[in-house]
C-alpha positions as CSV (number, residue, x, y, z in Angstrom):
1,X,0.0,0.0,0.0
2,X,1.7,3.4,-1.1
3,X,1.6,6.5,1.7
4,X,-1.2,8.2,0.1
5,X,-3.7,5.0,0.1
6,X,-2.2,4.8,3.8
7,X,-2.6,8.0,4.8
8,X,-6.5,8.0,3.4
9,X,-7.2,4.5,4.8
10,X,-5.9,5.4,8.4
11,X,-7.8,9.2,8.0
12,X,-11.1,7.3,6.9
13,X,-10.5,5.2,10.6
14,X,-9.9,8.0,12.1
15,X,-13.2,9.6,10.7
16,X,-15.9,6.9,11.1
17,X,-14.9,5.9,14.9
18,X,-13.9,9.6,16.2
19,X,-17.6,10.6,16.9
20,X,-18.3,7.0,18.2
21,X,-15.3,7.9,20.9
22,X,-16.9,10.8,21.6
23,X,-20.4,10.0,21.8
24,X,-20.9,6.6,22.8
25,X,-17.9,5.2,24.6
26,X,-16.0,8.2,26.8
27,X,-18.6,8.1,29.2
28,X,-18.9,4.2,28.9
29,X,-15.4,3.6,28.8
30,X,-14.7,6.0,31.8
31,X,-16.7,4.7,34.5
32,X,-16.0,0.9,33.4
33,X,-12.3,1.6,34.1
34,X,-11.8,3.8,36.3
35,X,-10.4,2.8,39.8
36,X,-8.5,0.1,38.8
37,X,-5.8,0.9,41.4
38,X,-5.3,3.4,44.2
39,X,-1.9,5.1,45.4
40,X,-0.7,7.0,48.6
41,X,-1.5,10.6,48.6
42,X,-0.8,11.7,51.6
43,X,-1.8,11.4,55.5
44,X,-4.3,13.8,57.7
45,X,-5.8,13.8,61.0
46,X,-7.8,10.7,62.3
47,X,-11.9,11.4,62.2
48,X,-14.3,9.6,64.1
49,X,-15.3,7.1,61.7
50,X,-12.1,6.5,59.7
51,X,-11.1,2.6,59.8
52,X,-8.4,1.9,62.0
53,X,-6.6,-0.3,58.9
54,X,-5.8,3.1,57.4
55,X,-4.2,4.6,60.5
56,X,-0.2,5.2,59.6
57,X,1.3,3.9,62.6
58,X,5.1,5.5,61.7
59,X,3.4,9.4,62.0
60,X,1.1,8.6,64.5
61,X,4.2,7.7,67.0
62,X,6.1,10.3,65.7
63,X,3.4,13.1,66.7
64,X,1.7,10.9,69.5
65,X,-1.4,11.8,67.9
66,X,-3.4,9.6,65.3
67,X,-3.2,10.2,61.3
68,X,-4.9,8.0,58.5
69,X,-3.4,7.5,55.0
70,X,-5.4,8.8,52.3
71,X,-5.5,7.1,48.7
72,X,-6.6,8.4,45.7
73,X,-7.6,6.4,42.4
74,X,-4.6,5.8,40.0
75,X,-6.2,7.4,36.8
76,X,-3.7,6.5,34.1
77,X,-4.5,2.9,32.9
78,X,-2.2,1.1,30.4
79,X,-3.9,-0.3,27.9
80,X,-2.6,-3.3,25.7
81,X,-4.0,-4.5,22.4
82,X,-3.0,-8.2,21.4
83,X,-3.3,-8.5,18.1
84,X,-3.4,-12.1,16.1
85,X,-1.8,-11.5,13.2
86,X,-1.8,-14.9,12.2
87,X,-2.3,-15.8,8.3
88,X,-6.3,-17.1,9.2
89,X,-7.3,-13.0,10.0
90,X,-6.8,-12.3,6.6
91,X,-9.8,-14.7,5.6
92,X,-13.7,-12.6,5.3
93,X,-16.4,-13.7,2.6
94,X,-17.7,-10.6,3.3
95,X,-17.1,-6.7,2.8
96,X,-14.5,-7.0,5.4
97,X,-12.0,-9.2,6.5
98,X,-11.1,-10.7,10.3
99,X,-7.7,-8.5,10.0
100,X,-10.2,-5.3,8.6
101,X,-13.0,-5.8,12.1
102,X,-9.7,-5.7,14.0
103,X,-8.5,-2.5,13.1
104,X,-11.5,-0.8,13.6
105,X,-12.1,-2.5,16.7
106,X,-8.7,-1.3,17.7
107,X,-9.4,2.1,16.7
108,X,-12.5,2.2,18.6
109,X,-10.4,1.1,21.9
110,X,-7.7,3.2,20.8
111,X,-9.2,6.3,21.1
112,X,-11.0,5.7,23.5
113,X,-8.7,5.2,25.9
114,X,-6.6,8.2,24.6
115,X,-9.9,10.3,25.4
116,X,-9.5,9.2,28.8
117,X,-5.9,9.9,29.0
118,X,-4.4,6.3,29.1
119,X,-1.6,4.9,27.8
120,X,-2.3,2.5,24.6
121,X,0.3,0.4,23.2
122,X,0.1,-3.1,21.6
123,X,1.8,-6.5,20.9
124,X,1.3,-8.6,17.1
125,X,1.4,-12.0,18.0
126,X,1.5,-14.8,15.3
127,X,3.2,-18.3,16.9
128,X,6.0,-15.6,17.7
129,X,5.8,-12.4,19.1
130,X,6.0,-10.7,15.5
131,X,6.4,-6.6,16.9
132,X,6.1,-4.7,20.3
133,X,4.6,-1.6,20.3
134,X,5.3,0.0,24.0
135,X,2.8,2.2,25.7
136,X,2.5,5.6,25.1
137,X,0.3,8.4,25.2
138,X,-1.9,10.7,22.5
139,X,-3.6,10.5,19.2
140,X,0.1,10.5,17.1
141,X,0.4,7.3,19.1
142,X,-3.0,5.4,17.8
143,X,-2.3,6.5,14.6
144,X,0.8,4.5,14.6
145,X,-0.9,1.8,16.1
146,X,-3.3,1.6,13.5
147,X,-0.7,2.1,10.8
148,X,1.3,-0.5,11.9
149,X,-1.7,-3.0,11.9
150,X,-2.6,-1.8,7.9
151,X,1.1,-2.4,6.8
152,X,2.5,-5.2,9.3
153,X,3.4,-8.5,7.1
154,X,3.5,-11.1,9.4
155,X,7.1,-13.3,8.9
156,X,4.7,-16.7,10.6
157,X,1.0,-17.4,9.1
158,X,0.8,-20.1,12.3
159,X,-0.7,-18.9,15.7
160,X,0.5,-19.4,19.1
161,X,-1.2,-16.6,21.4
162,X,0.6,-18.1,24.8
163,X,3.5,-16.6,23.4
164,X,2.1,-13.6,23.3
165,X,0.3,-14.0,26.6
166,X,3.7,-14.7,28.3
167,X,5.3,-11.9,27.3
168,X,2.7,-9.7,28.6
169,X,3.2,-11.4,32.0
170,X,6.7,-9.9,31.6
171,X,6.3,-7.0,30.0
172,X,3.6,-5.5,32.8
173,X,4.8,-4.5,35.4
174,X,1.5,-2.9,37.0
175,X,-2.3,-3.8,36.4
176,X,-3.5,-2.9,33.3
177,X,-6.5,-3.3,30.6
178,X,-5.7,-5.9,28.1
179,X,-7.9,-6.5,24.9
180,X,-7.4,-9.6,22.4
181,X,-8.4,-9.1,19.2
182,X,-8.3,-12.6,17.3
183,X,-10.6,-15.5,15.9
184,X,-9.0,-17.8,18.7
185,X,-8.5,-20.7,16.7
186,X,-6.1,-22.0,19.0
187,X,-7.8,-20.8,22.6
188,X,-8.0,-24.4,24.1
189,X,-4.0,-24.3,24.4
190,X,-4.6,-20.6,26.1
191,X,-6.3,-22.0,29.2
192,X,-3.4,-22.3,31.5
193,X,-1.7,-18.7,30.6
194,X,-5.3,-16.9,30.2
195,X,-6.3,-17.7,33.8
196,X,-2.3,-16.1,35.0
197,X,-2.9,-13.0,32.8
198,X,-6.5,-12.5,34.1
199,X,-5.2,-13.0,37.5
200,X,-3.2,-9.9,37.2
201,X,-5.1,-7.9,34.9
202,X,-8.4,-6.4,33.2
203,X,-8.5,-8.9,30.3
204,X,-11.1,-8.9,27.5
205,X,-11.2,-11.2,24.5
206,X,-13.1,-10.0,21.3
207,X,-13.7,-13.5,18.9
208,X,-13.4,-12.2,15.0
209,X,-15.4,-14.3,12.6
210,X,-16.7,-14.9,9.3
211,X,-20.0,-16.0,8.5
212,X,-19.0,-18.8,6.6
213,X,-17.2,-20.2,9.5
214,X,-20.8,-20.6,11.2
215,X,-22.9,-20.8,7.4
216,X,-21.2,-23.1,5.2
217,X,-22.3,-20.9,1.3
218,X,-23.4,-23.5,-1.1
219,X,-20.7,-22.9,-3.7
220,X,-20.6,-26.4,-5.4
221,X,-17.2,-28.5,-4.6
222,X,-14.7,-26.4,-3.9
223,X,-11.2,-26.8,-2.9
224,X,-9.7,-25.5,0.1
225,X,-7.1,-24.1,1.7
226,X,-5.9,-23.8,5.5
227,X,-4.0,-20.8,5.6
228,X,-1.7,-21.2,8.6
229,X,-0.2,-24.8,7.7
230,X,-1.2,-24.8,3.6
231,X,-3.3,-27.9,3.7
232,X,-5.5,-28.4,0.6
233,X,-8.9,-30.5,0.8
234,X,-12.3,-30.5,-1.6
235,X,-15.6,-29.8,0.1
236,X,-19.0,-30.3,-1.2
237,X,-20.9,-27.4,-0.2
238,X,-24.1,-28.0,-2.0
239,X,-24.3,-30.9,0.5
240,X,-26.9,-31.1,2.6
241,X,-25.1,-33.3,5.5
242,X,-21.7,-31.4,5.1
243,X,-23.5,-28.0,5.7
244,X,-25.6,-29.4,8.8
245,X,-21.7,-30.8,9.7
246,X,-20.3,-27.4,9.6
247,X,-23.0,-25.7,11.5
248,X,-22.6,-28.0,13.9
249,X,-19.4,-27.9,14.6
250,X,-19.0,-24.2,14.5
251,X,-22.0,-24.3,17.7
252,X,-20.0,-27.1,19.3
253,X,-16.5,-24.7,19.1
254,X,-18.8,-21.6,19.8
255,X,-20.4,-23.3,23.4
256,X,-16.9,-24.8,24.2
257,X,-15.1,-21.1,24.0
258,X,-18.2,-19.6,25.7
259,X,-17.9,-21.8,28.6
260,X,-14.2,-21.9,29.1
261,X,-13.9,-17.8,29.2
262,X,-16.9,-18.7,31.5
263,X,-15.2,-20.4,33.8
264,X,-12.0,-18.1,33.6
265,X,-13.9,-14.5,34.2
266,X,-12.9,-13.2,31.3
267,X,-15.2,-11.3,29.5
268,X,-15.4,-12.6,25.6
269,X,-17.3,-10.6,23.0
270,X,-18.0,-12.7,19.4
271,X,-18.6,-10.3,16.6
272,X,-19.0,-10.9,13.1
273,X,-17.3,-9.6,10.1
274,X,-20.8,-8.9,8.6
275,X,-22.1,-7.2,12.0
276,X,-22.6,-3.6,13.4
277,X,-20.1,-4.4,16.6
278,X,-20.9,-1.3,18.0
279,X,-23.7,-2.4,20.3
280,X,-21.8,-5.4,21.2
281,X,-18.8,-3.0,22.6
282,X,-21.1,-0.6,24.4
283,X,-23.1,-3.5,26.1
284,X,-19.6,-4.8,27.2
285,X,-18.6,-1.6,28.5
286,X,-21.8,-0.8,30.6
287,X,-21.6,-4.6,31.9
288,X,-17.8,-3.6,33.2
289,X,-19.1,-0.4,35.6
């Protein structure tokens, strides 16, 4: 993609999710992560009420006189994006791809959490970590987010995400926000290093997919193609049996993921390249306050 198709795609981003940041989510986002920590302002007189837990017993023997420690909410959140950049978020029957609903996913989160003055960064994970993006702070720094996410060529088209989910572990330091953005293709490896990561931090899954991962189309026999290992294989789609087979196994996948995050408590948000997700994002906002 030359600069000026790059430069227009990332503007048209900007365009179409700026007055959605504005009037939909900074309220939304605000109050559902706000508080996520608190730090030591300073100390004051004890008042008749004040829990005796809080009492700073260092000043209080100093003075001979009791004093409370007073805390105040930590309002700069860092917030991560990890991105699947694998070779299967390039696939969409549709007007959009997996990889396209990610980036304006991201752009949505993006800016929102620039709006509320947090610090956004994010990690492209493939079977590798493929690029580290730290945190930082303003719209110059979603912008290159987002840029990076147009342009980024992957150098793996396989998927790993607990690579990506340990190096978080080790990269944060403090609590943060962490959004996934993939079709999770490979989540029932993830269950060991998603339940450490949640432990720690605010973790939210979104689950990209394409409706003919759910609706097999009736396209005649067609060959296909797995586009993380290469393998080739003809399917009959006008088949009755094979399409029942396929919508089967999608629900069976669908239930499995939805129980799993379940049990885990992490919030997971399946949205479809064919879909308006931005009920889906505001309904997982309000359900975070």
């Amino acid at each position: 993609m030359d600069v000026l198709a790059l430069q227009k795609k990332i503007k048209l981003i900007e365009i179409r999710t700026r007055h959605l940041t504005k009037d939909l989510f900074a309220g939304a986002y605000q109050s559902s992560f706000k508080g996520r920590g608190m730090t030591f302002s300073e100390v004051r007189d004890y008042q008749h009420g004040d829990e005796v837990r809080t009492i700073d017993w260092n000043v209080t023997a100093r003075f001979n006189a009791p004093f409370v420690k007073v805390f105040e909410e930590e309002r700069e959140l860092t917030v991560l994006l990890i991105i699947d950049v694998s070779a299967s978020m390039n696939f969409g029957t549709e007007e959009k791809t997996k990889k396209d609903l990610a980036l304006e996913i991201a752009a949505v989160l993006l800016f929102s959490a620039i709006a509320n003055n947090d610090r956004i960064g994010a990690v492209f994970v493939s079977d590798e970590v493929e690029k580290f993006i730290p945190a930082g702070t303003g719209k110059k720094h979603a912008l290159l987010i987002l840029r990076e996410m147009i342009e980024f060529q992957a150098k793996s088209s396989k998927t790993n995400l607990n690579v990506g989910l340990q190096f978080i572990r080790n990269v944060l330091k403090k609590r943060s926000v962490c959004f996934l953005l993939s079709d999770l293709m490979d989540v029932h490896s993830l269950k060991e290093e998603l339940k450490i990561v949640r432990a720690k931090h605010d973790f939210t899954s979104f689950r990209l997919v394409d409706k003919s991962e759910q609706i097999l189309p009736d396209l005649g026999v067609i060959q296909l193609k797995n586009a993380e290992n290469g393998k080739l294989s003809w399917v009959n789609t006008s088949s009755a049996e094979v399409q029942k087979a396929h919508a089967a196994n999608f629900e069976t996948f669908e239930n499995d993921l939805k129980n799993q995050f379940l049990k885990l408590g992490i919030d997971l948000v399946s949205i479809h390249t064919s879909e308006d997700y931005i009920p889906k994002i505001i309904q997982l906002f309000r359900s975070k306050k």
